[in-house]
C-alpha positions as YAML, in Angstrom:
chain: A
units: angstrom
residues:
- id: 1
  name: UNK
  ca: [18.37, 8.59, -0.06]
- id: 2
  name: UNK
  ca: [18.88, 12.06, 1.39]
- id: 3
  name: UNK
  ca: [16.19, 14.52, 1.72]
- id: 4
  name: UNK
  ca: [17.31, 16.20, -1.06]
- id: 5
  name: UNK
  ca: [17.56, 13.45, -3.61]
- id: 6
  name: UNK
  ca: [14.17, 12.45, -2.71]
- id: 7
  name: UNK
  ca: [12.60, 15.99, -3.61]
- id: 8
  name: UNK
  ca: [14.62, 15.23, -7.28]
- id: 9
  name: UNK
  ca: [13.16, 12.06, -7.97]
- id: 10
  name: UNK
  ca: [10.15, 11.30, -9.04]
- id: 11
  name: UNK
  ca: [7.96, 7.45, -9.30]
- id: 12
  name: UNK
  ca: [5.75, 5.65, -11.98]
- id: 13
  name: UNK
  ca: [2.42, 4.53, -9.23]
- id: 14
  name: UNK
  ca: [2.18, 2.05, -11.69]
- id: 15
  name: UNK
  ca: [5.52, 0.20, -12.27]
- id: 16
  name: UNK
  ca: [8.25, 1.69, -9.69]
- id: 17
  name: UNK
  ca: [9.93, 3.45, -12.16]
- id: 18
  name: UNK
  ca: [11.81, 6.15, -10.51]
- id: 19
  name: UNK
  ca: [13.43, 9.07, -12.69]
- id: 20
  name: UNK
  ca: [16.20, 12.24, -10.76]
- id: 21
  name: UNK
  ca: [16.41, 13.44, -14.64]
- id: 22
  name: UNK
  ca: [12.89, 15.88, -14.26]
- id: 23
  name: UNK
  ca: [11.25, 13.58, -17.12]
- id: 24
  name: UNK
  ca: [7.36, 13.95, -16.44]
- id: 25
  name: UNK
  ca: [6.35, 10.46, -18.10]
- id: 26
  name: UNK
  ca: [6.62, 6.94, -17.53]
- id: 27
  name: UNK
  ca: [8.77, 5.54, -20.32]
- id: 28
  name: UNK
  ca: [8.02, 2.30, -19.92]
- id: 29
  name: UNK
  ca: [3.74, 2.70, -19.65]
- id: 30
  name: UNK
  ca: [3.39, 6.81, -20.09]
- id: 31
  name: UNK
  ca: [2.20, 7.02, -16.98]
- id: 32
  name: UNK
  ca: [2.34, 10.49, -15.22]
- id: 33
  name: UNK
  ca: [5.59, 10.77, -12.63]
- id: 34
  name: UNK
  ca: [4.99, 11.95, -8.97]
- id: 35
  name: UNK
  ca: [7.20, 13.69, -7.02]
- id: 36
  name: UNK
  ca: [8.38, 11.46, -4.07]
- id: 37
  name: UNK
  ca: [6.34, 12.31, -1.11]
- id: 38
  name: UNK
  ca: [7.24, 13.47, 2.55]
- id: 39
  name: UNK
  ca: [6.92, 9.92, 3.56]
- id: 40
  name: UNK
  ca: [9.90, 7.91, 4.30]
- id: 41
  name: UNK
  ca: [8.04, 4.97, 3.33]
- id: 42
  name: UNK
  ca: [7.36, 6.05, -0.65]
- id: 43
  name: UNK
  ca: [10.34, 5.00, -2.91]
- id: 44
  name: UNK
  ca: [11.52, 1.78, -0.44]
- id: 45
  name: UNK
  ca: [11.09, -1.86, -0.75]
- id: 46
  name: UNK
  ca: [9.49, -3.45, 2.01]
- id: 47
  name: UNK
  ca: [9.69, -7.12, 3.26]
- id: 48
  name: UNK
  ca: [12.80, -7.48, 0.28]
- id: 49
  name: UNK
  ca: [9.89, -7.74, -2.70]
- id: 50
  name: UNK
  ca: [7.14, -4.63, -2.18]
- id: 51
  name: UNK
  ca: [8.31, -1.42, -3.91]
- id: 52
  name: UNK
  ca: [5.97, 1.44, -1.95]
- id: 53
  name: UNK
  ca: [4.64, 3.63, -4.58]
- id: 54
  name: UNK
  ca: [2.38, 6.00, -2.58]
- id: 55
  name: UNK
  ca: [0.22, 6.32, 0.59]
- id: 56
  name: UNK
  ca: [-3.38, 5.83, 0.14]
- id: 57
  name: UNK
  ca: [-4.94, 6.22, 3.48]
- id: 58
  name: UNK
  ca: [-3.99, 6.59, 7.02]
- id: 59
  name: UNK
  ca: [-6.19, 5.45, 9.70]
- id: 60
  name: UNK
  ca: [-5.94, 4.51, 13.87]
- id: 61
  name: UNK
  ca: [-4.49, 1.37, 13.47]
- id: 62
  name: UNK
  ca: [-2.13, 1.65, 10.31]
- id: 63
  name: UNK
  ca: [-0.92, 3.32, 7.22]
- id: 64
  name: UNK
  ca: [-2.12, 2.01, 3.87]
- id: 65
  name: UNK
  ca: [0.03, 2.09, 0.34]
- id: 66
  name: UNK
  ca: [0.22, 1.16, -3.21]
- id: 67
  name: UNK
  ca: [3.45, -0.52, -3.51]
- id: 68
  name: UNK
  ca: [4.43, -3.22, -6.08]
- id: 69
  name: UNK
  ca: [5.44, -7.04, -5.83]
- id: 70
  name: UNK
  ca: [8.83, -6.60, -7.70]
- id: 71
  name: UNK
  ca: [8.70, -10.26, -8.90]
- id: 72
  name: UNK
  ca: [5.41, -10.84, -9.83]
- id: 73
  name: UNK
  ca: [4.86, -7.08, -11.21]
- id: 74
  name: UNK
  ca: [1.68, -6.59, -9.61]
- id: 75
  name: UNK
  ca: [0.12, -3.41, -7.23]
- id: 76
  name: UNK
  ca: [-0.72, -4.15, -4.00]
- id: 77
  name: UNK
  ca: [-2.07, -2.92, -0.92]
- id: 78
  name: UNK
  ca: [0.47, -2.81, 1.68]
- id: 79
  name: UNK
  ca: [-1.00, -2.01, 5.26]
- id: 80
  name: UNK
  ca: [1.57, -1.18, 7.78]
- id: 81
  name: UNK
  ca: [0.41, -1.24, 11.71]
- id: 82
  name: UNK
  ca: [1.16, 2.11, 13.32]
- id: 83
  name: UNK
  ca: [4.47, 1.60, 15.32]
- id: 84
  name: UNK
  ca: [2.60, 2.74, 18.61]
- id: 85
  name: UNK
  ca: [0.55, -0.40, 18.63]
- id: 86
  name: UNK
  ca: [3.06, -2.91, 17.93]
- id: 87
  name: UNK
  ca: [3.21, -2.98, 21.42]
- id: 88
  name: UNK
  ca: [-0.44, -4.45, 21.96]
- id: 89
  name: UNK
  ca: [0.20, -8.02, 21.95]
- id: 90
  name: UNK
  ca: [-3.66, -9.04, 21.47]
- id: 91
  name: UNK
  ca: [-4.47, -6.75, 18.72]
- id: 92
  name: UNK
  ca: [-1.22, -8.08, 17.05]
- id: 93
  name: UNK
  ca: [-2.46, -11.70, 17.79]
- id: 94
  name: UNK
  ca: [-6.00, -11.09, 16.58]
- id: 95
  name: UNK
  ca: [-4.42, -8.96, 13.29]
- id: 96
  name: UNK
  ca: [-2.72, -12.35, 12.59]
- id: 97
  name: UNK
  ca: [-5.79, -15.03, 13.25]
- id: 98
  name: UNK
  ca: [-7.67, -12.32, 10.86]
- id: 99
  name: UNK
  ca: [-5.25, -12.54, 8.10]
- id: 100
  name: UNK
  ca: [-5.03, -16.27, 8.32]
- id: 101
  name: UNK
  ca: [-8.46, -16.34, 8.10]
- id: 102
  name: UNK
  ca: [-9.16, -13.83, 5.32]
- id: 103
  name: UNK
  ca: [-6.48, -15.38, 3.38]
- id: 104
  name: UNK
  ca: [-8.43, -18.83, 3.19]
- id: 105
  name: UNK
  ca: [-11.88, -17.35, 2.00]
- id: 106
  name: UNK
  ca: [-13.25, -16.77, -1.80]
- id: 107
  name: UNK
  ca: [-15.74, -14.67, -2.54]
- id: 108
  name: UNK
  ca: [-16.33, -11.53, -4.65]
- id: 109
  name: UNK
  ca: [-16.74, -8.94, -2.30]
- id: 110
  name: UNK
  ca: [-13.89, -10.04, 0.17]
- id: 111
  name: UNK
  ca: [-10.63, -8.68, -0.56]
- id: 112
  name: UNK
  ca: [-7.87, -11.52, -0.83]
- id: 113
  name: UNK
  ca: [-4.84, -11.15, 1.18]
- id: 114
  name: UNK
  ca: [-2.03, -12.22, -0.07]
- id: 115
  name: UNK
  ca: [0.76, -11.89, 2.56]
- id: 116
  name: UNK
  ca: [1.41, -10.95, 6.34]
- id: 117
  name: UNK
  ca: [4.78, -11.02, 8.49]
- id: 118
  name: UNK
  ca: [6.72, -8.72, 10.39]
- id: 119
  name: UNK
  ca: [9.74, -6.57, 9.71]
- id: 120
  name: UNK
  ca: [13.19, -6.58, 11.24]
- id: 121
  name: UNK
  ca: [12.30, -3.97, 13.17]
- id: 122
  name: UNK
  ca: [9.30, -5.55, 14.49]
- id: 123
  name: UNK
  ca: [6.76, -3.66, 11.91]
- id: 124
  name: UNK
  ca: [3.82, -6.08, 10.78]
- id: 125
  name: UNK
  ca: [2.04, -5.75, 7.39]
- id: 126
  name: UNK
  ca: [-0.70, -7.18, 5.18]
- id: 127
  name: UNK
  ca: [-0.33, -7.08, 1.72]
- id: 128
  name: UNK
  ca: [-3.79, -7.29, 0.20]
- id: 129
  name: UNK
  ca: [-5.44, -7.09, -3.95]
- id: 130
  name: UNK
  ca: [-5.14, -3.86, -5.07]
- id: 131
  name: UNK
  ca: [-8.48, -2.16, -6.50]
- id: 132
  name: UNK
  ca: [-8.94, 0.65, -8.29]
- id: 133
  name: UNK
  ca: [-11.54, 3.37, -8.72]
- id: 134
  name: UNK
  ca: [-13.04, 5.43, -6.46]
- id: 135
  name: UNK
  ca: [-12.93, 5.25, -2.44]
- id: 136
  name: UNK
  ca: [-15.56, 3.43, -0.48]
- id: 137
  name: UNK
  ca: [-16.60, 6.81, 1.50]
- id: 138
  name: UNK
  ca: [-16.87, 8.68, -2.02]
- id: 139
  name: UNK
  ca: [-19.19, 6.45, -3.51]
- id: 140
  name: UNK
  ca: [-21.25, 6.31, -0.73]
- id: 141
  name: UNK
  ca: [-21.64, 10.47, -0.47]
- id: 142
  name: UNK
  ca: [-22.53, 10.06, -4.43]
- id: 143
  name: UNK
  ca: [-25.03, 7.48, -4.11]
- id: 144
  name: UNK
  ca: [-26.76, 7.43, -0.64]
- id: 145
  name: UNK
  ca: [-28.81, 6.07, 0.10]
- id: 146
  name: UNK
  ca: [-28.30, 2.87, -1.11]
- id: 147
  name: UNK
  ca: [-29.78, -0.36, -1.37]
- id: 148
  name: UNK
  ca: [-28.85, -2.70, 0.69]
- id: 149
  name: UNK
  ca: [-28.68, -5.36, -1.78]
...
């Protein structure tokens, strides 16, 4: 998609819907269109099945989105590791044992992972539940301090 057709088109953060024509809604769930962003990332399909709707977060190891499992027609979390430290073989190995591990446990305030690999071009993700409301950091200004419990 050229730089140009990417300013046109806009994307449903809820189902992938993307629309060139200017429409401002969803048609399929009414949802308010945004404009692609700057990142190359929104509007592609990663790992042949996650449709990256928008960037949520950026941090020093990686680059979180909302992007949707085309088959199963669910949001996601996709974390992508920051190419600089794909380079770091033990933080790659450790990334891995972590995921495995994650992936295994149950419990209501663990988030379940539900995928981890690596790209052709030697980009690893995790693919996590998807939560919505407000951000961890937010809450916390709102409500400190908190109970612990």
């Amino acid at each position: 998609m050229s730089d140009t057709e990417r300013k046109q088109t806009s994307i449903c953060t809820e189902c992938g819907f993307m629309s060139a024509d200017g429409a401002r809604f969803c048609p399929h769930d009414s949802t308010e269109l945004e404009s692609l962003s700057d990142d190359p990332l929104v509007g592609t399909i990663v790992a042949d099945r996650y449709l990256v709707l928008s960037a949520l977060g950026r941090g020093g190891m990686s680059v979180v989105y909302k992007a949707r499992h085309q088959y199963m027609h669910r949001n996601v979390a996709l974390k992508m590791i920051r190419a600089e430290l794909e380079e770091d073989s033990f933080l790659l190995r450790r990334l891995e044992v972590e995921s495995k591990a994650v992936s295994s446990l149950k419990h209501p305030n663990i988030v379940p992972v539900y995928d981890f690999g690596k790209l052709d071009d030697g980009t690893h993700f995790l693919v996590m539940e998807y939560l919505t409301g407000c951000d961890l950091k937010d809450h916390i200004d709102a409500n400190a301090p908190m109970n612990y419990q």
